[in-house]
Structure formats: structure tokens, C-alpha cells
C-alpha positions, 0 to 999 in steps of 0.5 A: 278245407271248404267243409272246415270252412263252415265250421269256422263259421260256426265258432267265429259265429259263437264268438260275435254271438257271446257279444251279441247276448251281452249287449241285448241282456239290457233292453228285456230288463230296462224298466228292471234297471231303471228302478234298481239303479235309479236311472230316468229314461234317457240316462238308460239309453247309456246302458246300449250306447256305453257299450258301443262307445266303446268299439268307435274307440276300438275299431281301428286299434283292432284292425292292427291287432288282427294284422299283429297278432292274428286273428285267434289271438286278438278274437279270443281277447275279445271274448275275454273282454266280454268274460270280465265286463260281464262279472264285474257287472253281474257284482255291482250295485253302483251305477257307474260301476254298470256302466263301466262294465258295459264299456268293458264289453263294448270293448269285445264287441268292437274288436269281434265285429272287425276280425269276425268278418275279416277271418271269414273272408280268407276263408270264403271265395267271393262269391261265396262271401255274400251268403256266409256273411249273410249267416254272420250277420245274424249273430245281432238278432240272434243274441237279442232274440235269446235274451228277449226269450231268456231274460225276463224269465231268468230276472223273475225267478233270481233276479236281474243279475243271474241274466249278467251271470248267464251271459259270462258263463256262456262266453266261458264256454266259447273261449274253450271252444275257440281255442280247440277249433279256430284257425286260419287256412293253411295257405293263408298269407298274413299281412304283415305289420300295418303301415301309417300309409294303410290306415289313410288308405282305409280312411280315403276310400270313399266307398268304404266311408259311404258304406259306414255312414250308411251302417251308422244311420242304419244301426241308429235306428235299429238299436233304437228300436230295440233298446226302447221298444219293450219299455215303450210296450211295458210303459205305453201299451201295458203289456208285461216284460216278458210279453213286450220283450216277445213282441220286440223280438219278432223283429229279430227273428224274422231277421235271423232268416232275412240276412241270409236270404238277403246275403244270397239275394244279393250274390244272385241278382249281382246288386248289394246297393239296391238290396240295402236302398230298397229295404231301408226306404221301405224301413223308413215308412215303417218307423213312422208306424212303430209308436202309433199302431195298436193291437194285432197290428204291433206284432205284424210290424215287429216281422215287417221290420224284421224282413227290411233290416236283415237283408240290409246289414248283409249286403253292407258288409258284404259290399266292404269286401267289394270296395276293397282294392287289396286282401291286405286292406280288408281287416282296416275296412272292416274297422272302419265299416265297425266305426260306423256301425258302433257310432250309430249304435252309440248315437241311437239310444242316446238320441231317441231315449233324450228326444222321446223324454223331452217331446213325445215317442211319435215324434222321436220316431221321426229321427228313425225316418231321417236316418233311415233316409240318409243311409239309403242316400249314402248307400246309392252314392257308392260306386259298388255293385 
């Protein structure tokens, strides 16, 4: 059981990953969009911020369809979510249209950031949990490396809707694959029907609310940042799309080895709270530099923020495990980690898409600084280790 334990990892990791590459297919094309669709700089910002609307709304929902239907049932209608907005975007050529695909696969992602880590908890013990979640927890810079990578290129040679068409196939390919190899331990024990009485109890624990403000301040600067960054390096630093969306994905890739380093850092020294504290001050430094440096200083920034956001997003969802008082409660936990994080991505881009057309993209910048500085706030206002 524990060797299989690590492949479900890695189709449960495919799985959020299909989410992943549908949401960053839209930051590397943005300027793309903007002139195709007509849209100004902060009706673009709809593009993230639909898609995350859409798993504020679901969160919950999910959490009782984890508990009701089990976890490969609800995780593959997730992914079929994901199919279906990624086609029906890929078809049109309406504004609106777009943006209601976008909010059909918010709909995935809002249910497979919920059953993901809940399916992975019955599968690793707890202190273990703090590593595996750690390797999860860069399904989001692996998806916005591979579509910073890929979709400029696939956009120059056939357009902006191969990189919709790219994305769907792939999901295709990781429902197949859930199917044949996804299933939950054989001694698992489901929990049963959800009860009014549960979901209150998710919605009172008061370390659960502080660690979901805590990712909702801290997921509203990090889409933040890279919903607009290659647009800002396209528009303001001259630089092309492929090359600004390169330079924007340094972030991330730093990110795919500091959320796991992070994850195991965090079950070494016994402490979740100072790891996510520590780096999201140090983050909130860097924020004031992101619209200011030029030159060789850019990319260095870029793994800079990788190294602070990575081990920061590990130990918060690692720590809901920690707040939570019974295994019953785990998946409502999550969704209400899940609101949290989905309501910060959907406030984000909005925010600083709106502030930087009205004022200046220094001055949005201070928005990150008084974000980053509340989700360290709530973090050490928790109880958890």
C-alpha cells in the first residue's frame, strides 16, 4: 500500500495538473487576447478571476461531493469540467462566451483543489503528509511553467486557440488515466453523508478561517503577479511574449522544488506557521521591487519570489490537516482552505488589473505589500504548530 501510495500522487497530481495549464494558458496570451477580443487591461483580469470565482462557489458543494460520492467519482467530474470549458472556449469567438468557459473550468479546479488533497490524506500518515502535499502543491507553477513554455510558441505558429485545443486534449488523457489507476486504500472508511451540524463545525474552527484568510491574501498576490507580469514585461520593458512569459515563469520554476523543500522543511523543524510567516515577510519586500528593477535584476527577482511562494502554500495546506480535529472533517476543511485560496485568486487580478489602469503598476504594487503582510498576520494568529 505505501509503494501505491505515491502513484496516486501522481495521478491525483495529473489530475489538479489538467486545472493547472487550463488556468495559466490565459497570462502568456493576454496582450494576444486583449487585441482579439477587444478587452482593456482590467476587463482581462476577468479571464483568472472568472475562473476562480467559480471555486468560491464550489468549494463547499465539493466537499459534500467528495463525502457522497467518493473521491474518483466527484475528481473525474472535475476533470470533465475541465474538458468541456476547454472546447467550448477553444470554439468561440464572443467575449462572453470565453469568459463563461473560464467559469466552467473554474468549476473543475474548485472541486480538485478540495478531493486532491483530501484523497491524499488517507493515504499518507501525518507525518508524511507534510512532504506529499508539499510535491502537490506545485501542480499550480507546474501548469504556469508548461503554459509559459508552450503557449506563446503554439499561439505564433497556429494561433491562440491550438493552446485551448492543447490543454483539453491533455485533460482527455488524465481522465483515462484516472480511471484505470485511482482508488482509495483498502481500509478506507468513508464518511458518510454530511451533516448540517459539519459544515458549521468547518465554518467555527477558528484555525481553519485563519489559515484560509491566510491563503486568500497570499493567492492574491501570487495571481497577481503572474496574471500581469508578462503583459507588464510585453508592454513596459519591451520584451516579447515568449521572452516575458520565460522571465515570468522563473517564479514558478524555483516554486516546483521550494514546495516540496518546504513541505519537508516544515515536518523537520515541527513548525508550519513560522515557514509561511517567514517567507511571505520577506515576500512582501519583494513586491515593492517586482515594477521597479530592470535588467539582470528582473530574472533574479523572478526565482527570488519563487523561493518565498513555494514553501509558503506547502505548509498552509499542510497546517488544515493539523487544525483538523476529526478524519471526518477533513474534506470541509479543505473546502474552506479552497474558498480562501479561490477568493484571493478572484480578488488579485481584478484588484490589480483595475488599480494599475487607474494609477500606475509601482503603485498597484503596494496592494501585494498589504496582502502579503495580512496573510502573515492571520498565519501567526493560529494556534498550529
Amino acid at each position: 500500500m505505501k509503494s501505491y501510495a505515491w502513484i496516486i500522487l501522481g495521478v491525483v497530481y495529473l489530475a489538479s495538473l489538467t486545472a493547472a495549464i487550463s488556468l495559466y494558458k490565459a497570462p502568456p496570451l493576454m496582450p494576444v487576447l486583449m487585441r482579439e477580443f477587444h478587452l482593456s487591461l482590467g476587463s482581462a483580469g476577468a479571464l483568472m478571476s472568472l475562473f476562480s470565482f467559480a471555486g468560491v462557489l464550489l468549494a463547499l458543494p465539493a466537499a459534500v461531493m467528495f463525502q457522497r460520492w467518493g473521491a474518483k467519482a466527484t475528481m473525474l467530474v472535475a476533470i470533465g469540467a475541465v474538458i468541456s470549458g476547454g472546447a467550448l472556449g477553444a470554439l468561440t469567438q464572443s467575449a462572453t462566451t470565453l469568459m463563461l468557459s473560464r467559469a466552467i473550468e473554474g468549476l473543475g479546479m474548485g472541486v480538485l483543489a478540495v478531493a486532491s488533497p483530501a484523497a491524499l490524506a488517507s493515504w499518507f500518515a501525518p507525518n508524511k503528509r507534510g512532504t506529499a502535499l508539499g510535491i502537490w502543491s506545485t501542480w499550480m507553477p507546474m501548469g504556469s511553467i508548461i503554459m509559459s513554455l508552450l503557449a506563446p510558441r503554439l499561439e505564433a505558429r497556429l494561433g491562440w486557440g491550438s493552446v485551448w485545443w492543447a490543454g483539453t486534449l491533455f485533460a482527455g488523457g488524465v481522465f483515462i488515466l484516472f480511471v484505470i489507476l485511482f482508488r482509495m486504500p483498502i481500509d478506507y472508511e468513508p464518511p458518510g453523508r454530511v451533516e448540517a451540524y459539519q459544515i458549521v463545525e468547518a465554518l467555527r474552527n477558528r484555525d481553519v478561517l485563519l489559515i484560509s484568510l491566510a491563503m486568500c491574501c497570499f493567492t492574491s498576490v501570487f495571481l497577481a503577479y503572474n496574471t500581469y507580469l508578462p503583459t507588464f514585461l510585453n508592454l513596459e520593458r519591451g520584451f516579447t511574449l515568449a521572452q516575458a512569459s520565460l522571465i515570468a515563469s522563473l517564479a514558478m520554476m524555483t516554486n516546483i522544488f521550494s514546495g516540496p523543500l518546504g513541505g519537508e522543511l516544515s515536518d523537520r523543524v515541527g513548525t508550519r506557521k513560522w515557514v509561511a510567516v517567514v517567507g511571505l515577510v520577506v515576500l512582501a519586500g519583494l513586491t515593492q521591487l517586482i515594477f521597479r528593477v530592470t535588467g539582470w535584476a528582473i530574472p533574479v527577482l523572478g526565482l527570488l519570489v519563487g523561493v518565498c511562494t513555494g514553501p509558503i502554500g506547502a505548509a498552509y495546506i499542510a497546517a488544515v490537516s493539523e487544525a483538523t480535529t476529526r478524519p471526518q472533517m477533513i474534506s470541509l476543511n479543505m473546502a474552506v482552505l479552497t474558498v480562501g485560496g479561490n477568493l484571493g485568486t478572484f480578488i488579485g487580478p481584478l484588484a490589480f488589473g483595475a488599480a494599475a489602469q487607474a494609477t500606475s503598476w509601482i503603485a498597484a504594487g503596494s496592494l501585494m505589500l498589504m496582502a502579503c503582510l495580512l496573510s502573515a498576520l492571520a498565519g501567526w494568529a493560529t494556534r498550529i504548530r
